[in-house]
MIKEKE-947991 format. One record per residue (C-alpha): residue number from 1; residue in one letter; x, y, z. Coordinates in steps of 0.05 Angstrom, whole numbers. Layout:
<atoms>
@seq = NUM; type = A; u = X; v = Y; w = Z
...
</atoms>
This chain:
<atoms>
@seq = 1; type = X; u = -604; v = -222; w = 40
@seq = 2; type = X; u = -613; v = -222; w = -27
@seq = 3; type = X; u = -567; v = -233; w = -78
@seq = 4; type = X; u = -595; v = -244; w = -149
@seq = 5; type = X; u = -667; v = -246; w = -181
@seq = 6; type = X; u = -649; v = -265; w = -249
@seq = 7; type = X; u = -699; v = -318; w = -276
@seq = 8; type = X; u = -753; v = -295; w = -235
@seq = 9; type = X; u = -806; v = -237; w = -239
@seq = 10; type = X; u = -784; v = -175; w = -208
@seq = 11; type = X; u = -827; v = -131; w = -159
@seq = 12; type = X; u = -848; v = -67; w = -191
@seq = 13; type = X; u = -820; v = -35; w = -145
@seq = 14; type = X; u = -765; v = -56; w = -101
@seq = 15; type = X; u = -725; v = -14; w = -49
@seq = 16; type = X; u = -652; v = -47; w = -33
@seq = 17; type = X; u = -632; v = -23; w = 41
@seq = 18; type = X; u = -564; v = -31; w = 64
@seq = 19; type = X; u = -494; v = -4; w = 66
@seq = 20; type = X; u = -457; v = -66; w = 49
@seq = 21; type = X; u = -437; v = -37; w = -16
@seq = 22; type = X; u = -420; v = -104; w = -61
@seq = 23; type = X; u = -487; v = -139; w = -27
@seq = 24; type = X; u = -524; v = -82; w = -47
@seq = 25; type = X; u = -494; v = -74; w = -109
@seq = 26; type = X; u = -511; v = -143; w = -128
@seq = 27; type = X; u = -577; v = -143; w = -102
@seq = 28; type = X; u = -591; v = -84; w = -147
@seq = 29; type = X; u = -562; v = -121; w = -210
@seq = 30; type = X; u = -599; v = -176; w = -192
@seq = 31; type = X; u = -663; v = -138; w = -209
@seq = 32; type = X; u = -647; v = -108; w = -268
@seq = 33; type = X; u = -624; v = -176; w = -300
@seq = 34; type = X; u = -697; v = -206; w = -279
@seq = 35; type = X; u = -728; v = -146; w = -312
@seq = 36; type = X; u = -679; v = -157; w = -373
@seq = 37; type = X; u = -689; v = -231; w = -373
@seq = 38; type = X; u = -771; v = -220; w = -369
@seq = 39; type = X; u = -781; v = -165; w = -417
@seq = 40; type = X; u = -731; v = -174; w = -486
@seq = 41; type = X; u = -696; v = -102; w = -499
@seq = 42; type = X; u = -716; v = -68; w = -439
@seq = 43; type = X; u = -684; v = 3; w = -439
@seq = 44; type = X; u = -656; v = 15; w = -369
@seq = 45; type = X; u = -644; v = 85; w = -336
@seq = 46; type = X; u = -587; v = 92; w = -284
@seq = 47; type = X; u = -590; v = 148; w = -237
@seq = 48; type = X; u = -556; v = 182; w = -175
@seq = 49; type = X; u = -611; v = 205; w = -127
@seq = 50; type = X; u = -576; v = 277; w = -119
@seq = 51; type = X; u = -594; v = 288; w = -197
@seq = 52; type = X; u = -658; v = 265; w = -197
@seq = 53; type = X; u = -710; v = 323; w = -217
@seq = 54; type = X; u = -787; v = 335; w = -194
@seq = 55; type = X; u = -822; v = 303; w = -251
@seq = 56; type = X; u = -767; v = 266; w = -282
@seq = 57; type = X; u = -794; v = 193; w = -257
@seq = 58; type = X; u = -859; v = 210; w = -277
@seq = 59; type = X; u = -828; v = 226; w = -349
@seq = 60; type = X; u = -783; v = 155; w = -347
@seq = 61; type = X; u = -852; v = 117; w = -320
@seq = 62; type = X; u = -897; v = 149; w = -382
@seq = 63; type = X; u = -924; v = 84; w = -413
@seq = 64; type = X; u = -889; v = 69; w = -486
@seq = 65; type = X; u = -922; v = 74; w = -547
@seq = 66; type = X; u = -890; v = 3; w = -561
@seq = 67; type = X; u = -904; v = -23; w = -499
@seq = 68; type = X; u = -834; v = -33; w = -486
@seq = 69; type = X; u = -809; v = -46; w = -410
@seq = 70; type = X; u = -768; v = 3; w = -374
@seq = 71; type = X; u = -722; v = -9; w = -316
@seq = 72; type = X; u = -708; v = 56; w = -268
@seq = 73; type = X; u = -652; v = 53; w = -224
@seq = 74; type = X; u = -646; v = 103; w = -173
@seq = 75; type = X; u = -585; v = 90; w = -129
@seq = 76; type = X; u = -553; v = 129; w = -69
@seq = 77; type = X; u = -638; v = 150; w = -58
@seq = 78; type = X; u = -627; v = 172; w = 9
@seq = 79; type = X; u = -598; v = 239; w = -28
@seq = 80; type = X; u = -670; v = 249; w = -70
@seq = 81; type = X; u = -703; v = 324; w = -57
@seq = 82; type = X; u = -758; v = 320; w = -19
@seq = 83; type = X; u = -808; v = 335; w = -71
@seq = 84; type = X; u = -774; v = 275; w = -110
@seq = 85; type = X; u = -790; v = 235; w = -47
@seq = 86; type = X; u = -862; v = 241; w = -51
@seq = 87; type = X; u = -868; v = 231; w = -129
@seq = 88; type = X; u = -824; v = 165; w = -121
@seq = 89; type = X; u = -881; v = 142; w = -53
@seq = 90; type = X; u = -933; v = 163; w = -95
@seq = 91; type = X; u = -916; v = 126; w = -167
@seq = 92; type = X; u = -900; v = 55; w = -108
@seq = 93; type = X; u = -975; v = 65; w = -94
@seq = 94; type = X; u = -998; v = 53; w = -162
@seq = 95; type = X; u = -941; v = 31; w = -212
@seq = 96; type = X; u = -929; v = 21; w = -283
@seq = 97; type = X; u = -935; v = -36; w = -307
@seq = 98; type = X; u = -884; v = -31; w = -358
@seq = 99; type = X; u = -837; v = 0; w = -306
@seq = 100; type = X; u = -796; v = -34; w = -256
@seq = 101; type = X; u = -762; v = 9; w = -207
@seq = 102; type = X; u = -696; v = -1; w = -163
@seq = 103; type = X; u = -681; v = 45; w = -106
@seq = 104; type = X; u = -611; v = 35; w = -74
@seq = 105; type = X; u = -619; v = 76; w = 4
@seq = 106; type = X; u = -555; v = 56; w = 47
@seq = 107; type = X; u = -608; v = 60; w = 117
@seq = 108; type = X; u = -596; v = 114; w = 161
@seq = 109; type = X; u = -636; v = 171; w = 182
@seq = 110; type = X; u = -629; v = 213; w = 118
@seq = 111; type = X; u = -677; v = 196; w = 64
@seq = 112; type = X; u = -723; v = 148; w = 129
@seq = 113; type = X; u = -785; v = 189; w = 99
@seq = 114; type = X; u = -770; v = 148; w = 28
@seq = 115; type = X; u = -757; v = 77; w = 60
@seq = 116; type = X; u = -818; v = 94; w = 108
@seq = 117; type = X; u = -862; v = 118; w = 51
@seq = 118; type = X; u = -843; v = 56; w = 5
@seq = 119; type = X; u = -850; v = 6; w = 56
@seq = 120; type = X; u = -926; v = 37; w = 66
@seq = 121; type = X; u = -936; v = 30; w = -11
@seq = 122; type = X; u = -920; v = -46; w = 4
@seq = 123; type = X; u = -859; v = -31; w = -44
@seq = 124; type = X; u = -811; v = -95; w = -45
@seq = 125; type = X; u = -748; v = -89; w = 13
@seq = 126; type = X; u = -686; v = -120; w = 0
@seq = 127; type = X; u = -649; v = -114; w = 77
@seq = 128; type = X; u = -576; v = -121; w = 62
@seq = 129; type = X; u = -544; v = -137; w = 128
@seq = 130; type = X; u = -473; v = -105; w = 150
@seq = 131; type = X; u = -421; v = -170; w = 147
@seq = 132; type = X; u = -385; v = -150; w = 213
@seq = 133; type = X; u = -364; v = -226; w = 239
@seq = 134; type = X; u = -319; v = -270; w = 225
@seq = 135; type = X; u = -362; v = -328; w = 220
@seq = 136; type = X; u = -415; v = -282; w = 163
@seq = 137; type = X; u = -352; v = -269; w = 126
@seq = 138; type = X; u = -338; v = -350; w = 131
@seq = 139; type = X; u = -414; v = -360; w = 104
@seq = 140; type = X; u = -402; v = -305; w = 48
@seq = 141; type = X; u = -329; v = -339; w = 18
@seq = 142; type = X; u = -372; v = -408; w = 29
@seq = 143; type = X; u = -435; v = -371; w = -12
@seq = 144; type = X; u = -392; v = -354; w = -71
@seq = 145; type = X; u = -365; v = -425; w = -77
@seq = 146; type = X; u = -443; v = -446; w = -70
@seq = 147; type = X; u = -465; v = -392; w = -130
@seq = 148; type = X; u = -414; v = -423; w = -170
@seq = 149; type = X; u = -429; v = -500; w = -156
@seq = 150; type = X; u = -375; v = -513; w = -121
@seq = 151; type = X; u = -355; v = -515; w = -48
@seq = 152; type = X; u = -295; v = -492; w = -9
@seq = 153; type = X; u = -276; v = -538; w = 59
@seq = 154; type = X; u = -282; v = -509; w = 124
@seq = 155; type = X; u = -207; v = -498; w = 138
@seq = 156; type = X; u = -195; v = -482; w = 72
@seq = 157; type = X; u = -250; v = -424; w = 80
@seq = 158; type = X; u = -216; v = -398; w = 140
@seq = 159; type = X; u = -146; v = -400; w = 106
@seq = 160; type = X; u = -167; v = -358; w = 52
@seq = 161; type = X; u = -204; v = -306; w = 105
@seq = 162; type = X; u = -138; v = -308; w = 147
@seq = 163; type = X; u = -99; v = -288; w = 74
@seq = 164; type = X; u = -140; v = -244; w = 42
@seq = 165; type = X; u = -171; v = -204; w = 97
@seq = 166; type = X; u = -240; v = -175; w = 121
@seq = 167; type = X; u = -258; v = -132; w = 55
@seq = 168; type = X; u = -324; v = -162; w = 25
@seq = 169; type = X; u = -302; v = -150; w = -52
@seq = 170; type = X; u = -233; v = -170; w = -42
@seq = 171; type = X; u = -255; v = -240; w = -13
@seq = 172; type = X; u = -305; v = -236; w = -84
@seq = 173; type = X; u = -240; v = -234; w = -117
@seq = 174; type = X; u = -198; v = -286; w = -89
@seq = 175; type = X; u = -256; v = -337; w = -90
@seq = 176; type = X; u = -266; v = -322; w = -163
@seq = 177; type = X; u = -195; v = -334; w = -179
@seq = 178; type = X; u = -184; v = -392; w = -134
@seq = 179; type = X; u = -242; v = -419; w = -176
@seq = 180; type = X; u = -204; v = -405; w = -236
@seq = 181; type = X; u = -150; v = -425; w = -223
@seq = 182; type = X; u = -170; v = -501; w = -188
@seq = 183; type = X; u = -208; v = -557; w = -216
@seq = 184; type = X; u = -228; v = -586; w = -163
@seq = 185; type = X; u = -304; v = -592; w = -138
@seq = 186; type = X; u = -289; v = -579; w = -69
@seq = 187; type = X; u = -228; v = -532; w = -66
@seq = 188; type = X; u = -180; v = -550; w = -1
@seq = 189; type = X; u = -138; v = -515; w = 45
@seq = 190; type = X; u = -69; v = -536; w = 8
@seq = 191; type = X; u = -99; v = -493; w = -55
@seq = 192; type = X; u = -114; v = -436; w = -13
@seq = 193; type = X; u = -33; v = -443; w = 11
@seq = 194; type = X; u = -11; v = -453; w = -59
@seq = 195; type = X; u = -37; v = -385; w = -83
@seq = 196; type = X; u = -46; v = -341; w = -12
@seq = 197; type = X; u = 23; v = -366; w = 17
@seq = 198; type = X; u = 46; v = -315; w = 65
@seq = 199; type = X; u = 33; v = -266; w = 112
@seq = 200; type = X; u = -38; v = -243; w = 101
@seq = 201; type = X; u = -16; v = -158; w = 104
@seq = 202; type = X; u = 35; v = -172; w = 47
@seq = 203; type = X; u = -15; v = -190; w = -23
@seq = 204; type = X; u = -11; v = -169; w = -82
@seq = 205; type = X; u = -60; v = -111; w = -70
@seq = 206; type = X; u = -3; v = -81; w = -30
@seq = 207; type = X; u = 43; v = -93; w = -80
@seq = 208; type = X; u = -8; v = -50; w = -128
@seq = 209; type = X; u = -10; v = 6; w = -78
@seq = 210; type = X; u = 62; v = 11; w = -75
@seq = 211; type = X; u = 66; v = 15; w = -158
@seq = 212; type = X; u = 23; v = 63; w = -168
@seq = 213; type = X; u = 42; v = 111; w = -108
@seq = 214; type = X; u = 111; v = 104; w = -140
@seq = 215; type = X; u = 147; v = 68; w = -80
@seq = 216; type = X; u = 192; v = 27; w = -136
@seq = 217; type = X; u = 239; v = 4; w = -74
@seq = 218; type = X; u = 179; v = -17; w = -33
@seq = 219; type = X; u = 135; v = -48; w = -92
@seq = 220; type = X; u = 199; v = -92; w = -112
@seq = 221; type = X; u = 212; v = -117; w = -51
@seq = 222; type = X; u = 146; v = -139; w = -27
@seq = 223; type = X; u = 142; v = -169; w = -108
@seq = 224; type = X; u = 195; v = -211; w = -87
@seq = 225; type = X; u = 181; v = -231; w = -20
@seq = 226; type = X; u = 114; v = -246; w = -40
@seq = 227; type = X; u = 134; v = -290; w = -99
@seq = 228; type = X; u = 183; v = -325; w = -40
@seq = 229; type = X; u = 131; v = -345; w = 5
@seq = 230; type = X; u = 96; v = -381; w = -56
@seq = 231; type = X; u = 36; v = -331; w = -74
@seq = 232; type = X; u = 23; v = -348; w = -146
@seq = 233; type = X; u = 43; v = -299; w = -196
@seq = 234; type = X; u = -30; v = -290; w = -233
@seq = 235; type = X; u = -57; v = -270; w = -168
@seq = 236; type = X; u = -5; v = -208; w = -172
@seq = 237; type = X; u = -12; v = -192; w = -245
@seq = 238; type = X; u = -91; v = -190; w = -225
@seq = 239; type = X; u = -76; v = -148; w = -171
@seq = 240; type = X; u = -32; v = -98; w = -204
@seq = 241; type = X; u = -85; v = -91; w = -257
@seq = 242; type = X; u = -142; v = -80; w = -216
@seq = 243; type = X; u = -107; v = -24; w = -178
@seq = 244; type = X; u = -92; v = 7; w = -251
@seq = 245; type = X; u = -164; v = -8; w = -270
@seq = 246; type = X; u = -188; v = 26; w = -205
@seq = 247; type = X; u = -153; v = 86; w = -218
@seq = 248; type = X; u = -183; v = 95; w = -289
@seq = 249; type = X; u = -248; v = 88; w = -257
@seq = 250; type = X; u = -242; v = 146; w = -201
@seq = 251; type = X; u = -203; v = 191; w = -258
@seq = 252; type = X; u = -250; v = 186; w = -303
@seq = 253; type = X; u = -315; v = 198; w = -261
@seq = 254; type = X; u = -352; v = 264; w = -262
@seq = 255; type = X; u = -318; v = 314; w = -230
@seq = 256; type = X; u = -393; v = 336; w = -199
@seq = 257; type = X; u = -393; v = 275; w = -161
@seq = 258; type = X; u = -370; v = 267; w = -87
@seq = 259; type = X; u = -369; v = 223; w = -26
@seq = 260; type = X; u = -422; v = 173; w = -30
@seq = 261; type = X; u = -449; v = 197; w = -97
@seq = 262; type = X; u = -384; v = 179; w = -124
@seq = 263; type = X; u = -377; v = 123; w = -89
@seq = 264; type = X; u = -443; v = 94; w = -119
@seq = 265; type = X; u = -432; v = 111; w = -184
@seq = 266; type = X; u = -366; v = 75; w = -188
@seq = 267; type = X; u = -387; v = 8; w = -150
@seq = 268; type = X; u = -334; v = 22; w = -93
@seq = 269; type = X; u = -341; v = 20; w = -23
@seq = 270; type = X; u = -320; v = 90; w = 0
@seq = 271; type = X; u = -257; v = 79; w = 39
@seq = 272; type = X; u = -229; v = 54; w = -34
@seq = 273; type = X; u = -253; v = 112; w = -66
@seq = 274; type = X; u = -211; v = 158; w = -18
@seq = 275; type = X; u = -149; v = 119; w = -32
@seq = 276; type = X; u = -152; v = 113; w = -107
@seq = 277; type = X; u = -163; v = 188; w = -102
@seq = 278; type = X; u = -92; v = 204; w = -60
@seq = 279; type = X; u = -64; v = 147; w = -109
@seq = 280; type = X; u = -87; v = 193; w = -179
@seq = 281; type = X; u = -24; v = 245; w = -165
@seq = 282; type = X; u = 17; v = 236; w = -216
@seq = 283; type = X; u = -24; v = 191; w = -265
@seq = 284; type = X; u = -47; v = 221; w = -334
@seq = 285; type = X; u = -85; v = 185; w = -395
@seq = 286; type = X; u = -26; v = 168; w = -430
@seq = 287; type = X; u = 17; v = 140; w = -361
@seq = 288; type = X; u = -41; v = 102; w = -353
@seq = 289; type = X; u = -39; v = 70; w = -419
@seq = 290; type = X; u = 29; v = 50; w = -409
@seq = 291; type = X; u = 20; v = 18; w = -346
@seq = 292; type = X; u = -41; v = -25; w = -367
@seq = 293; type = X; u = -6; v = -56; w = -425
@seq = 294; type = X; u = 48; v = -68; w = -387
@seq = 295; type = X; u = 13; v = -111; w = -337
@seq = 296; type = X; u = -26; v = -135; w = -405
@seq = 297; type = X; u = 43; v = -162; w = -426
@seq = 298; type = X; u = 56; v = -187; w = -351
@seq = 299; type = X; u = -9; v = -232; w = -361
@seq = 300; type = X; u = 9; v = -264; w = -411
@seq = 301; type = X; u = 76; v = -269; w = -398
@seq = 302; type = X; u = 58; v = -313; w = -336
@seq = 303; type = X; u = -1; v = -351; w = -361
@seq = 304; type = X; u = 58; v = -385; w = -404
@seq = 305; type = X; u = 83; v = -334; w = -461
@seq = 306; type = X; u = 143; v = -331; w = -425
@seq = 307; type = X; u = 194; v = -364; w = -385
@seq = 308; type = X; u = 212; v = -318; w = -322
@seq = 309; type = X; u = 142; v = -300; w = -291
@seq = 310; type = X; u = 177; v = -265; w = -238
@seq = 311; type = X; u = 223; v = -217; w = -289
@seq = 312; type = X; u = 155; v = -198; w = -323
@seq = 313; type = X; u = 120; v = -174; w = -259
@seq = 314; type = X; u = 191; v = -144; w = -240
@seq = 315; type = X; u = 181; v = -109; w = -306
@seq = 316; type = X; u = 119; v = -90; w = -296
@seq = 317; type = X; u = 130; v = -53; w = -236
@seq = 318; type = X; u = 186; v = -13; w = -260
@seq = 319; type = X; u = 137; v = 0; w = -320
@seq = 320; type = X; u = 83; v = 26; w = -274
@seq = 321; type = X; u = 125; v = 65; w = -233
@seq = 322; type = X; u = 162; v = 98; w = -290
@seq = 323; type = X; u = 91; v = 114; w = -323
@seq = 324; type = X; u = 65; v = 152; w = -259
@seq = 325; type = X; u = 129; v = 204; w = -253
@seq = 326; type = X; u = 136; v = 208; w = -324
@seq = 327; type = X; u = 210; v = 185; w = -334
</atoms>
């Protein structure tokens, strides 16, 4: 499973199979930042296999008058025409060498004529595995820790699974703020309790969800029995503004775009993408606006501008909720 390339050489071609979106994802970044890091001012192309056109790799592959290096991304590939499929097995045969292409196919059997055909051109595979166990999602929390040179102990990992829950970018998150938020070189299980106190189904992502579907009641109340139980205050400002940030995203993508296309362009597992969607009633540009500065204000409010954390989350809830119905 591969998670990064940067500092090393990348494959010309390199085919990322998998439908562990934030795996994936990162396995496809970690490609383009080796082909960034190896070739100064490389221009990089970003497509959704679904728009790809007969001829159009061919066109993106053309050698440069400069000799500049290219990096083509093709992700959700599985959705590439058939014609598109051949061009793509035929250009893995015999690549550019100023080219180095990603292809992002989630397995399957749609699109199995692509990962077949690039697997014959002795493309590069990236197999991103499906985390379905406890004890993977254990290794992953204990893997971010390791990426950032630190380490998390054993019951400490467990207590932040137990908080946080099963959802691969959501444990991303709460390592990377635990991080933050800790000095320590090996983070223990009475940090995980200082900032994931509480029952693990009431976080601050539900507190977000209630916000912005406009539950005030609901969002206030679990606000305050999550502050209660000890969960610390910056992890529910962060919360509250990615749900906000989330909801940009999905308003602001191309209408043209659906299901997994969409999914793929925005960098979120599917099952978020439907939610966000049912959570955009409501919301316009200027609600929006509101609502982010008013968790803006929240942040700093409880990163020490201010002397009632709990009033300026308070606050910013009523903001949120006031944004989305327009009173």
């Amino acid at each position: 499973m591969l998670l990064g390339m940067a500092g090393t050489e990348p494959a010309p071609v390199t085919l990322v199979v998998g439908d562990e979106e934030l795996l994936a994802e990162r396995a496809v970044r970690g490609v383009v930042e080796a082909a960034r890091a190896s070739g100064a001012g490389a221009e990089t192309h970003d497509l959704v296999g679904a728009k790809v056109g007969q001829g159009e790799l061919t066109q993106l592959t053309s050698p440069s008058l400069f000799g500049d290096r290219s990096v083509v991304v093709i992700r959700s590939a599985q959705d590439l025409q058939k014609e598109v499929i051949a061009e793509v097995v035929a250009y893995a045969a015999r690549p550019s060498e100023d080219t180095v292409l990603v292809l992002a196919h989630p397995g399957g059997a749609k699109g199995k004529a692509l990962v077949d055909g690039l697997k014959k051109a002795k493309a590069h595979v990236v197999t991103v595995s499906k985390v379905t166990k406890a004890g993977e999602r254990l290794d992953f929390i204990r893997g971010e820790f390791k990426r950032a040179g630190r380490s998390i102990a054993p019951d400490a990992a467990q207590a932040l699974l137990d908080a946080v829950g099963n959802d691969l970018r959501e444990l991303a998150a709460a390592c990377s703020q635990l991080m933050f938020d800790t000095e320590d070189k090996t983070v223990g299980v009475a940090a995980v309790a200082r900032y994931h106190k509480g029952r693990a189904e009431v976080t601050g992502f539900n507190v977000a969800d209630a916000a912005i579907e406009g539950r005030l009641a609901e969002a206030l109340e679990q606000l305050r029995w999550a502050l209660g139980t000890g969960v610390a205050p910056v992890l529910l400002v962060s919360a509250l503004a990615g749900g906000l940030r989330s909801v940009a995203k999905v308003g602001g993508a191309p209408r043209n775009l659906r299901g997994g296309q969409l999914a793929s362009h925005l960098g979120m597992p599917p099952w978020k993408v439907d939610r966000v969607r049912r959570q955009l009633n409501g919301w316009g540009p200027a609600g929006l606006s509101r609502a982010i500065q008013a968790v803006a204000d929240a942040d700093e409010q409880v990163k020490g501008g201010g002397a009632d954390p709990a009033y300026a989350l308070e606050h910013a809830v009523q903001v949120i909720v006031a944004s989305r119905t327009g009173r």
